[in-house]
C-alpha positions, 0 to 999 in steps of 0.5 A, spaced: 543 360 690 536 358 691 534 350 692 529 348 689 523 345 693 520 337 691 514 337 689 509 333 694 504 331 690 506 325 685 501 324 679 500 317 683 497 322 689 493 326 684 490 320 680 487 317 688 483 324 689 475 323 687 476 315 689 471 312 693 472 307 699 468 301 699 462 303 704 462 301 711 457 300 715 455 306 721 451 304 727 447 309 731 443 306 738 442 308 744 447 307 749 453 309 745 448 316 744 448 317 752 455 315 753 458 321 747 452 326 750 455 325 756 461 324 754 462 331 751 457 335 756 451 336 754 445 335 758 438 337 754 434 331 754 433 329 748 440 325 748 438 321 754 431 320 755 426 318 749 420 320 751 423 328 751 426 326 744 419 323 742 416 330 745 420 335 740 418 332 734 424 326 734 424 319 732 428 316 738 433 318 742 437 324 737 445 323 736 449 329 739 453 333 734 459 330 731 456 323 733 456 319 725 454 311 729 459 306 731 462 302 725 461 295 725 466 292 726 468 284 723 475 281 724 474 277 718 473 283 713 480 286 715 482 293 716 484 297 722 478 301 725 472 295 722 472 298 715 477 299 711 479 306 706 481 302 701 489 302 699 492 309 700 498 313 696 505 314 699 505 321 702 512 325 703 513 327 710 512 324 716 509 328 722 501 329 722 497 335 725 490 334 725 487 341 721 480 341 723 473 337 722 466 340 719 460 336 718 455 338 713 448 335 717 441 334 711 437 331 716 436 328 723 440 322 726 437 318 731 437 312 734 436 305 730 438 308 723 444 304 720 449 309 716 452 308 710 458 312 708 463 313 703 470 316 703 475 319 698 480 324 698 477 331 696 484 335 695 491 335 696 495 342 697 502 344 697 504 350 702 510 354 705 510 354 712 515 357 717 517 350 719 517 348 712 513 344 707 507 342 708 501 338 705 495 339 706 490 333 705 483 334 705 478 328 706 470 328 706 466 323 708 458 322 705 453 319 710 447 316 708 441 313 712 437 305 711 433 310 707 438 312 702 438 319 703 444 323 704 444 326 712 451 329 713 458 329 710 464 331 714 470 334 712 476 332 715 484 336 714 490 333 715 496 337 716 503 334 713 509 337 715 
């Protein structure tokens, strides 16, 4: 006799995918590009020493990759992190797995500009694993600059088991 399995998905889940956050703010400065550059090894000049940055064609210092600014946060706007994603739908099962981030980049991103991004779930999978069910959630992030012009987009996957 063969259990049938419950769906993961629930109509509330599908009616969120395409939602959009309300936008929060991203800062890009110097010191938080040094510190990240550093951070995770790098060591061309171009993300500690202006003039080098100036020299190969860059505006200011240049954000190493998977840097997208600092949010701003404001203890009086709520939300955990400084910006708030918006109300979320209840998801089945309770141990989360991180299943990978891409960032799409349009354009460069230096010190001093102001990033604006939106996020909204892109899509919810169901799938069987040798643990059992899974949901898959994948996420996408659109960043645009002070100028409006889109420079990247990060797609994150999150593995519910």
């Amino acid at each position: 006799m063969t259990q049938e399995k419950t769906p993961l998905i629930t109509d509330e889940m599908r009616a969120h995918v395409g939602k959009e956050s309300e936008p929060f703010t991203l800062e890009v400065d110097k010191t938080s590009i040094r510190m990240f550059a550093r951070a995770v090894g790098h060591t061309d000049p171009i993300f500690y020493d202006e003039a080098a940055a100036k020299a190969a064609g860059y505006r200011s210092l240049v954000a190493p990759p998977g840097y997208l600014g600092t949010p701003v946060y404001n203890p009086r706007a709520g939300g955990r992190r400084g910006f708030d994603i918006g109300p979320q739908p209840s998801r089945p099962l309770t141990r989360v797995l991180n299943g990978g981030t891409d960032i799409e980049y349009f354009d460069d991103i230096c010190a001093g500009d102001v990033l604006t991004a939106r996020s909204h779930v892109a899509s919810y999978e169901e799938r069987e694993g040798s643990i059992g069910q899974m949901l898959i959630t994948t996420t996408k992030t659109v960043y645009t600059n002070q100028d409006g012009k889109v420079v990247a987009i990060m797609t994150g996957t999150s593995i519910r088991y």
